[in-house]
C-alpha positions in Angstrom: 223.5 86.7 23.0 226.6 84.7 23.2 229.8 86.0 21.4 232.6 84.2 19.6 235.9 86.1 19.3 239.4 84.9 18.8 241.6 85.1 21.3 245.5 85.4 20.2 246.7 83.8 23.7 245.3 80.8 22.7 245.2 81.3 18.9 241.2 79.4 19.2 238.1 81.6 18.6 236.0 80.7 21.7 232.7 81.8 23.6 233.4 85.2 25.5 233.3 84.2 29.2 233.7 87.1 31.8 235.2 87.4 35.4 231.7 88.5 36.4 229.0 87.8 34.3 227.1 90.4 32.1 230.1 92.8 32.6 233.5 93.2 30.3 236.6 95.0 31.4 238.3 96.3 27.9 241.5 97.7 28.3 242.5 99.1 24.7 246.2 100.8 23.7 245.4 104.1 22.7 247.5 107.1 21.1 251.2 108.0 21.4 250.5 111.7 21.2 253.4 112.9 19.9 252.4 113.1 16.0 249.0 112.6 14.0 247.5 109.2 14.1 247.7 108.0 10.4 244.9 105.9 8.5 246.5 103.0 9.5 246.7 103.6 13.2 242.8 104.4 13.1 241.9 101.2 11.3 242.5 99.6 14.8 240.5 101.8 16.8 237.6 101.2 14.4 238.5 97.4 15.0 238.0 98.1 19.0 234.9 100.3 18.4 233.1 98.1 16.7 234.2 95.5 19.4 232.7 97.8 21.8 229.4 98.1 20.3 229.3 94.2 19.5 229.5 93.2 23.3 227.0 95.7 24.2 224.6 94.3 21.7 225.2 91.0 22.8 224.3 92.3 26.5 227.2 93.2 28.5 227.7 96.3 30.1 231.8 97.4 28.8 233.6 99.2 31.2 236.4 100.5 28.5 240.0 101.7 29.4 242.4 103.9 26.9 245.3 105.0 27.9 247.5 107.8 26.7 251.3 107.5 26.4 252.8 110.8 26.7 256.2 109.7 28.0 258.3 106.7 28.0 257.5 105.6 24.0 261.1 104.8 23.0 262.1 105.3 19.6 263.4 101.5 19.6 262.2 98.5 21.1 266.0 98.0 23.1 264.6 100.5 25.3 267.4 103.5 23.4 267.3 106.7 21.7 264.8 109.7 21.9 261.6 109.6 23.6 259.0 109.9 21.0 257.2 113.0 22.7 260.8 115.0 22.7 261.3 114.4 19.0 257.6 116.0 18.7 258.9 118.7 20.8 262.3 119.1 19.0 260.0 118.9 16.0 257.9 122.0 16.3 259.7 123.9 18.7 256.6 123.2 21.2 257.0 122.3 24.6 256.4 118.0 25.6 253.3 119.0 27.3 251.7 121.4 24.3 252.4 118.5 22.3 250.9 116.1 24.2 247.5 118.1 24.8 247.8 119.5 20.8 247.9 115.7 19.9 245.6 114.1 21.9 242.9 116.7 20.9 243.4 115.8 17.2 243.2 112.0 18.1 239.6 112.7 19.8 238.9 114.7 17.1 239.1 112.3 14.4 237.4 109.8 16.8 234.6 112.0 16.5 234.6 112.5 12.4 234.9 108.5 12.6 231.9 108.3 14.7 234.4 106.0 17.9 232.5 106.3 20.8 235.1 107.7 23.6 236.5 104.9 26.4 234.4 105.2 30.2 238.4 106.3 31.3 241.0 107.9 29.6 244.5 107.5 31.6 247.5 109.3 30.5 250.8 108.1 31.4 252.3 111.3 33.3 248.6 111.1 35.6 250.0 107.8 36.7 253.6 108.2 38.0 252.9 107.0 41.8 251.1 103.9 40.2 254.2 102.8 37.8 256.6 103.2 40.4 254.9 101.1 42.9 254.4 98.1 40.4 257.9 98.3 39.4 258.8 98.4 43.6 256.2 95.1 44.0 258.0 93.8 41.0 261.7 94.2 42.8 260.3 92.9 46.1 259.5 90.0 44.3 262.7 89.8 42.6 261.9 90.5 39.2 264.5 93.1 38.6 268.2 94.7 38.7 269.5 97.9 38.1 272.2 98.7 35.4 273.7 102.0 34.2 270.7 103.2 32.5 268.0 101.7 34.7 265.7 99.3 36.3 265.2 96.2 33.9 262.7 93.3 34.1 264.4 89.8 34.2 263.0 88.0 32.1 265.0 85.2 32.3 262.6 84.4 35.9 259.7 84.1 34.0 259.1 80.4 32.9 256.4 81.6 30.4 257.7 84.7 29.2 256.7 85.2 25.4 253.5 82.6 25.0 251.4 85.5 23.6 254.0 85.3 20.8 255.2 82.1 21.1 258.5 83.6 21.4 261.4 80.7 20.8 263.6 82.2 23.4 265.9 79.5 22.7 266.7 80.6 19.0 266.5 84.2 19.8 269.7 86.5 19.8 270.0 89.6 20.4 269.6 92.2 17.8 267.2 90.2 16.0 264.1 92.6 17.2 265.7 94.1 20.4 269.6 95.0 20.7 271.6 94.6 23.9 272.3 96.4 26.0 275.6 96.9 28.6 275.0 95.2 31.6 271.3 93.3 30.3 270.8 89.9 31.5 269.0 88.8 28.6 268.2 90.1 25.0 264.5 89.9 26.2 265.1 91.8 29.5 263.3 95.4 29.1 263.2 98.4 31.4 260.7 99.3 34.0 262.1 102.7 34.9 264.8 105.0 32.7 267.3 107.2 34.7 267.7 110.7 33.6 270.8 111.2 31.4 273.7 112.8 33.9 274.9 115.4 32.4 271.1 116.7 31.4 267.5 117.6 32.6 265.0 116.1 30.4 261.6 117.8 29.7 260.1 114.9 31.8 261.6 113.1 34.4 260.3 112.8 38.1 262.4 111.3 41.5 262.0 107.7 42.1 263.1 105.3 44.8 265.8 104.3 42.3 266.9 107.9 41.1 265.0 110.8 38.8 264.2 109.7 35.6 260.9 108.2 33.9 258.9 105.3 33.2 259.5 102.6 30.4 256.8 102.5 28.5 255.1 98.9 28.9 254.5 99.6 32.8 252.5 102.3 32.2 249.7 99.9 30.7 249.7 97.1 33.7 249.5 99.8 35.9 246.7 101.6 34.6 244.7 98.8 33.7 245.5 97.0 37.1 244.1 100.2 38.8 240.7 101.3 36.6 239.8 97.6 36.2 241.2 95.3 38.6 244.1 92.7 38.5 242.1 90.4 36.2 241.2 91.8 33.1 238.4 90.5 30.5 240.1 92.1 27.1 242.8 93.3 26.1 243.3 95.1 22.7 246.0 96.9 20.2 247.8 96.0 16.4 249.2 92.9 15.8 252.6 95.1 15.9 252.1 95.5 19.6 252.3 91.2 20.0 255.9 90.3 20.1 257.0 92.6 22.4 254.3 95.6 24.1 252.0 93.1 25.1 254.1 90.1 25.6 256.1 92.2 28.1 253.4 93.9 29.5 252.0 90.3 30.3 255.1 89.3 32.1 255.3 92.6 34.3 251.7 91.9 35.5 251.6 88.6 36.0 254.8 88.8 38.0 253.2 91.3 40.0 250.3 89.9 40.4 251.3 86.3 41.2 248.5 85.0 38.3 247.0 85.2 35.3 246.0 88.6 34.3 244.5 89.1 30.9 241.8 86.5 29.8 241.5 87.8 25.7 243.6 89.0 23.9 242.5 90.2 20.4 244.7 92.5 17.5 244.1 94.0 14.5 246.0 93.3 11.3 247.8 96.3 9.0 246.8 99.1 6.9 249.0 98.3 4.2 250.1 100.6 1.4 251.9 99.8 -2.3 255.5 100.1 -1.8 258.2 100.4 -4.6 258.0 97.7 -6.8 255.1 95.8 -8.0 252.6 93.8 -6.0 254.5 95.2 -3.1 252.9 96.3 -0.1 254.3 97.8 3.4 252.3 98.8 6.4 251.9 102.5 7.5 254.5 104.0 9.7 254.7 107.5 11.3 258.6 107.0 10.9 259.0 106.7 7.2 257.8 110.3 7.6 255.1 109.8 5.1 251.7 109.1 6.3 247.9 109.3 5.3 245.7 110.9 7.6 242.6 111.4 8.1 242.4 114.9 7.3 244.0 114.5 4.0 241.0 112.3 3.1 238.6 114.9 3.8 240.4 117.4 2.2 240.2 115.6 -0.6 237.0 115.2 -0.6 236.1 112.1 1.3 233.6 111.4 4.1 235.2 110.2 7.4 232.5 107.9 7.7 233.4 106.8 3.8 236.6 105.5 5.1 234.8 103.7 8.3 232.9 101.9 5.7 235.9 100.9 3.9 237.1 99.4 6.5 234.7 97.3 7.5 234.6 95.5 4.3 237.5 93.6 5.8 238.0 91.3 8.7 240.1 93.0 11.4 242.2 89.9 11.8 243.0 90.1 7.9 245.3 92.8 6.0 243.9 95.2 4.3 245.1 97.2 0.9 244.5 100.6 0.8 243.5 102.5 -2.5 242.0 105.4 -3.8 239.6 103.7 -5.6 238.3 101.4 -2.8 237.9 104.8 -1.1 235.9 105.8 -3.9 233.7 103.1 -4.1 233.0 103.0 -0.3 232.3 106.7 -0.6 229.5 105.6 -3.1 228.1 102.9 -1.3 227.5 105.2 1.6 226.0 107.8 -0.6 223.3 104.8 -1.8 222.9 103.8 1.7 222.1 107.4 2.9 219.8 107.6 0.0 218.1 104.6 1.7 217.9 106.0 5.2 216.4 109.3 3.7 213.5 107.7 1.6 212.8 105.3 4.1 212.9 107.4 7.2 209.0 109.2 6.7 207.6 105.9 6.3 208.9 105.2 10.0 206.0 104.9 12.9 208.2 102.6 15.5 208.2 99.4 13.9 210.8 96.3 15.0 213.7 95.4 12.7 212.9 92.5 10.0 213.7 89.2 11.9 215.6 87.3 9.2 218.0 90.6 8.8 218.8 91.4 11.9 219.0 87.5 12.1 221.9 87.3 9.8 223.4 90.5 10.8 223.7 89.4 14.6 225.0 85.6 13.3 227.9 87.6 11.5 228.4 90.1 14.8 228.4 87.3 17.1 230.9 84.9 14.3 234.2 87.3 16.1 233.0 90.6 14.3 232.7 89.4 10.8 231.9 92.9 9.7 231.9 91.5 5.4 229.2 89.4 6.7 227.7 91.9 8.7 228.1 94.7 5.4 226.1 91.9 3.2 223.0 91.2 5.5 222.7 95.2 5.4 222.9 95.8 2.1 220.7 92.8 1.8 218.1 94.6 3.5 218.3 97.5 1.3 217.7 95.6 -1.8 214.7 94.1 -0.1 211.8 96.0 -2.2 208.7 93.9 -0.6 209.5 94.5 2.6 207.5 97.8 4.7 209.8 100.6 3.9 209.3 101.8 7.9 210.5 98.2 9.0 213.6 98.5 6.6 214.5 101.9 8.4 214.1 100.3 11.7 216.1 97.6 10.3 219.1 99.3 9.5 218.7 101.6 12.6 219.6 98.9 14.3 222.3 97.3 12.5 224.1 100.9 12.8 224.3 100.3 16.8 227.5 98.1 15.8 228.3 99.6 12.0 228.2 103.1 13.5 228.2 104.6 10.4 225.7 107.9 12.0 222.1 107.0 9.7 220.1 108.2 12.7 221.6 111.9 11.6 221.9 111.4 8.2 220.5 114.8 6.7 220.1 115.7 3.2 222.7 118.5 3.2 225.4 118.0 0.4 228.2 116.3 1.5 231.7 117.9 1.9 233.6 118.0 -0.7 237.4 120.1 -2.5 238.0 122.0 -5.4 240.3 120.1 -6.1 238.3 116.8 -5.6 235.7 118.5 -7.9 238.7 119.5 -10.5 239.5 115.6 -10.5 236.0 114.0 -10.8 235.4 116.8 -13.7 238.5 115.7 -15.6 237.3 111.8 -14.9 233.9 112.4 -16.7 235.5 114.2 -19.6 238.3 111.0 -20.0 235.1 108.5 -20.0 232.7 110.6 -22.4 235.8 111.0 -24.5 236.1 107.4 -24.5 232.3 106.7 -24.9 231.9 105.4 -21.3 228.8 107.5 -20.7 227.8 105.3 -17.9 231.0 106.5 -16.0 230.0 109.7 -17.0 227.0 109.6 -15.7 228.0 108.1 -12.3 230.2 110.8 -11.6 227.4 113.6 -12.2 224.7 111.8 -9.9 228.1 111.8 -7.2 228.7 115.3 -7.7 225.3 116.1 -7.2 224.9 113.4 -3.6 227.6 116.7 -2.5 225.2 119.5 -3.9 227.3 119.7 -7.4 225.8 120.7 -10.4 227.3 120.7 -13.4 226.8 122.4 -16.9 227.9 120.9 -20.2 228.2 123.9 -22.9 230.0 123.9 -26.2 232.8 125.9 -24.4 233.2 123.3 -22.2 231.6 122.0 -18.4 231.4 124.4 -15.6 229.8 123.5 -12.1 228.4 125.1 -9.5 227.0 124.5 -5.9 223.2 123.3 -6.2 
């Protein structure tokens, strides 16, 4: 099956072509592992796992590439201040590399709540120090960089086409308008390659280099990797949309400096996780910096399924924003309670049949339409209202819709669902607000959800009590 996706190089949604047919090299930004991923930064790796499981449906084999940055992530885009693993450090009086292990476990664990399947190869920066260094020395050979006090810079002022993934107008730009400048830069553009150790102090990572001890910048690190587990021509190429103006536009001009051509043929992002901000109708994207943050854990200890909040966010088109509330949560927690009711009824009248053509017709129209997941949501949930249809066929229907979804119905069970005291505590006082106000429907919707978790509850003059069914 042939696959439309939009590509943000050329800002067209196209037919996927690859370098060799049948086979897709996805190189995909993965953690900074120097804090908890937040909701937000997780909405983008659902984004590139459902990519994942759309080009193998459509045929290719996906040989998928994550790194791990754990050194060289700059607090600022001017390439200044802290690294972002030694603030972890400083943080929790831990040292850079029990951080960096501490973190990237938690990232894989909530891959695994999410249902993400894991990349073929997962790279982490400090693995890859030989590799940096000799891209930044085929870069200097090539005469692509200088040296100033604090290190070895790209020039970007030799690259004709540097910022066409952002359509950078490098005419208008000044410095301090994204990046600052620093002494002795060429150009407000101009990033580095390779940071020298501070003088007067050993930093908890830092390694000798041709050019003197210090450590890498942190675009490099993705060329490199990518260039080494996938070639020097690369199908995909995924992250944010934060990552556009500056990540990936410099990572673009590194490699196809090096490399003497072009290097990445797609390049797709996902759009924000926003939250409400301070006044009304605001909204704000997620940041680890504001030092407030959802993640995923706080969901579940409130109650929620992972798998809840996967569903949520495929009621939205990766290239569009998407708001975050509680009560969206909510109601994507009961969807999936009704679809699991589905899988559960329908799974003994099962004996191998095929999925129902004109489902998994619309389904794969929307998958192949650059992962319109809304679409993709309706021609499911339009199988699940379909009531003439065999009841084995449905299951085998939905089976296979969930190779791209992956919201887990092959192991649905019936056992309760997780869920808090406090989350029970909440639901309870809900139920008493809505009978109060004669909204016994409400009411009533909130018992049958406390009982999908193995809730019962017990109305009595003296009040409601619950316990676990």
């Amino acid at each position: 099956m042939a696959i439309r996706l939009y590509n943000t190089l050329t800002r067209r949604k196209d037919e996927l072509t690859t370098i060799e047919p049948g086979k897709v090299g996805l190189y995909t930004c993965g953690p900074t592992v120097y804090n908890f991923a937040h909701i937000g930064n997780l909405r983008t790796y659902v984004f590139e796992d459902v990519l994942k499981r759309s080009l193998a449906r459509c045929g290719f084999a996906v040989n998928h590439v994550m790194n791990v940055t754990d050194v060289g992530h700059l607090v600022s885009d001017a390439d200044a201040g802290e690294d972002k693993m030694a603030l972890g450090a400083a943080r929790e009086g831990k040292t850079v590399w029990e951080i960096a292990q501490f973190y990237w476990d938690a990232f894989r664990a909530d891959m695994k709540r999410l249902n993400l399947l894991e990349p073929n190869v997962w790279c982490r920066a400090t693995d890859h120090i030989p590799e940096q260094i000799a891209m930044v020395q085929r870069l200097e050979a090539k005469g692509f960089t200088y040296v100033i006090g604090d290190g070895v810079y790209f020039d970007t002022g030799k690259l004709g086409d540097y910022g066409k993934l952002a359509r950078l107008n490098l005419a208008g730009q000044q410095a301090g308008a994204r990046v600052e400048m620093t002494e002795g830069k060429r150009n407000a553009t101009d990033f580095a390659l390779w940071k020298f150790s501070p003088k007067d102090q050993r930093r908890l990572m830092e390694w000798p280099s041709p050019w003197g001890v210090g450590f890498p910048g942190w675009h490099i690190e993705c060329s490199a990797m990518a260039a080494k587990y996938l070639g020097e021509r690369v199908d995909i190429h995924c992250g944010g949309i934060d990552h556009i103006p500056v990540h990936h536009t410099n990572e673009i001009a590194q490699a196809e400096a090096a490399f003497g051509h072009p290097w990445v043929n797609w390049w797709l992002h996902g759009e924000f996780l926003v939250m409400a901000a301070g006044g009304e109708g605001e909204q704000a994207k997620m940041s680890k910096s504001s030092g407030e943050f959802l993640t995923l854990e706080v969901l579940v200890k409130k109650g929620f399924d992972p798998l809840a909040y996967r569903l949520f966010l495929l009621g939205a088109h990766y290239r569009q924003q998407l708001a975050f509330t509680w009560e969206g949560l909510e109601a994507a927690g009961h969807a999936l309670a009704r679809l699991k009711k589905a899988v559960l009824e329908w799974r003994p009248a099962y004996t191998n049949q095929s999925p129902i053509a004109a489902h998994k017709a619309a389904f794969d129209e929307a998958v192949q339409d650059d992962l319109n997941m809304p679409r993709a949501l309706a021609a499911m949930w339009s199988a699940v209202k379909d009531d003439a249809a065999d009841r084995g066929a449905l299951y085998a229907t939905l089976l296979d819709m969930d190779g791209v979804l992956g919201l887990g119905m092959a192991g649905m069970q019936q056992e309760a669902l997780a869920i808090s005291a406090d989350r029970i505590a909440a639901l309870l006082a809900e139920r008493a607000a809505a009978r109060k106000a004669k909204n016994f429907a409400r009411g009533d919707e909130i018992r049958k959800e406390l009982a999908a978790a193995g809730i019962e509850i017990m109305d009595a003059p003296q009040g409601t009590t619950w316990r676990k069914a």
